[in-house]
N, C-alpha and C positions, 0 to 999 in steps of 0.2 A: 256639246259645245254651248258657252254661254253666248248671251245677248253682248256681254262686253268685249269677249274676242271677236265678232261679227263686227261689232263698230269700229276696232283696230282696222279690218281689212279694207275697210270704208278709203276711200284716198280724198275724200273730204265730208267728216264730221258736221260742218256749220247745215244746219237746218233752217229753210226759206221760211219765214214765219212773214204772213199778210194781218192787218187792223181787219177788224170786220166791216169798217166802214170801204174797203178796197170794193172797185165794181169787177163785175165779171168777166168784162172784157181787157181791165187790166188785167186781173188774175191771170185769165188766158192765152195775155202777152210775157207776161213772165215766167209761164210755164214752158212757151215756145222758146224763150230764151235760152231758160237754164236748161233747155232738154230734162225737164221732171216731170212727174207724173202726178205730186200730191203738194199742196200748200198748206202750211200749218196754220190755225187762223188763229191771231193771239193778241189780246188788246195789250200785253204790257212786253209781248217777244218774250216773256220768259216761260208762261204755262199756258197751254194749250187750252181754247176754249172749244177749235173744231176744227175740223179737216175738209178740204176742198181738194175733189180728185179733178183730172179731165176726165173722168165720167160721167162724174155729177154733170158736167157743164154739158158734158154732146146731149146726155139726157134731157137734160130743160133744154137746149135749143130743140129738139126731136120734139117734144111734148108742146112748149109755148114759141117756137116761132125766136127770130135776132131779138126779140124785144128785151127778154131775157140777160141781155148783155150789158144793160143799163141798170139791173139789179144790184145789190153788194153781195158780198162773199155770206154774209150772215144769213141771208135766205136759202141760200141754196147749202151751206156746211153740213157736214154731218155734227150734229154737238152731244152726240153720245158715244163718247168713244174709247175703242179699248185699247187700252196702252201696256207696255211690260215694262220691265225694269232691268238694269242690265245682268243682275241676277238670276234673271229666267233663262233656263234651257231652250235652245232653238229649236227642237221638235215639239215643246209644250207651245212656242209663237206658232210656230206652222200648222198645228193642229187648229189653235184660234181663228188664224186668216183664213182657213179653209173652211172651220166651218163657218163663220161668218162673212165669208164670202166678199173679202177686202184685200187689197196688196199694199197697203202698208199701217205701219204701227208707231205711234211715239213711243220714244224710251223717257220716261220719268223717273229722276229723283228727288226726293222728297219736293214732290208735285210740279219741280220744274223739268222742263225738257232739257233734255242732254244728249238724244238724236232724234233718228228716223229711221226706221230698216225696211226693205221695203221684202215681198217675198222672194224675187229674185234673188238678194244677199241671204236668206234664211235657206233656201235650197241650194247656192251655191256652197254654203258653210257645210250642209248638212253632205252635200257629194263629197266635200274634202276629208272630211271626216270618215265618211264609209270608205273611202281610196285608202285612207290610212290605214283602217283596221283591217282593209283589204290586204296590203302590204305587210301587214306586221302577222297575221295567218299566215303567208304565204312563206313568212321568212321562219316562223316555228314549224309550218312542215317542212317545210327546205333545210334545216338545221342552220341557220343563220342567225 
């Protein structure tokens, strides 16, 4: 299964993109909002400069204390980051996230963003897929 079938299943595409100048405590009001997990951090909304998890943020508050909260998103992003394209296969992203040890990923087209998938959509994709070829077995030995 590709990246672009995965964004199909998506029942909304639009990706939360934050300025780097947003504080952390906004961030973390907007995450509560939208029930998300990752902010995209983008000085123009169109290409990805970095990613802000609610990990990042429990972390710096765990390590520095509420003060933390007053920071912007650019201190704490990650701004190395690795992205796919909706032409990658969904077990070459899952391989990635895992080892890299992240739950989500921008989709880039020529260098602008055009989603987000997060792991949970990458293994949900990846069950449908095995179900099917499970089914489609079942019906060549079944003579079906």
């Amino acid at each position: 299964m590709l990246v672009s079938q995965i964004l199909k299943t998506k029942p909304d595409d639009a990706v939360v993109t934050s300025p780097p100048s947003l504080l952390i405590s906004e961030a973390a009001k907007i995450l509560s909002e939208k029930r998300i997990g990752t902010l995209v951090i983008s000085k123009d909304g169109k290409s990805p400069d970095g990613i802000l998890s609610e990990r990042d943020i429990v972390r710096e508050l765990g390590k520095s204390g509420s003060g933390c909260l007053t920071l912007t998103v650019d201190k704490l992003m990650t701004s190395k980051l690795v992205t796919c394209s909706r032409d990658d296969r969904a077990d070459e992203v899952l391989q990635k996230m895992t080892e890299g040890r992240f739950r989500h990923m921008p989709v880039l087209e020529d260098g602008n963003l055009v989603g987000l998938i997060s792991l949970g959509d990458v293994v949900k994709a990846r069950l449908m897929e095995l179900s099917m070829e499970k089914d489609a077995l079942q019906g060549m030995i079944m003579g079906h």
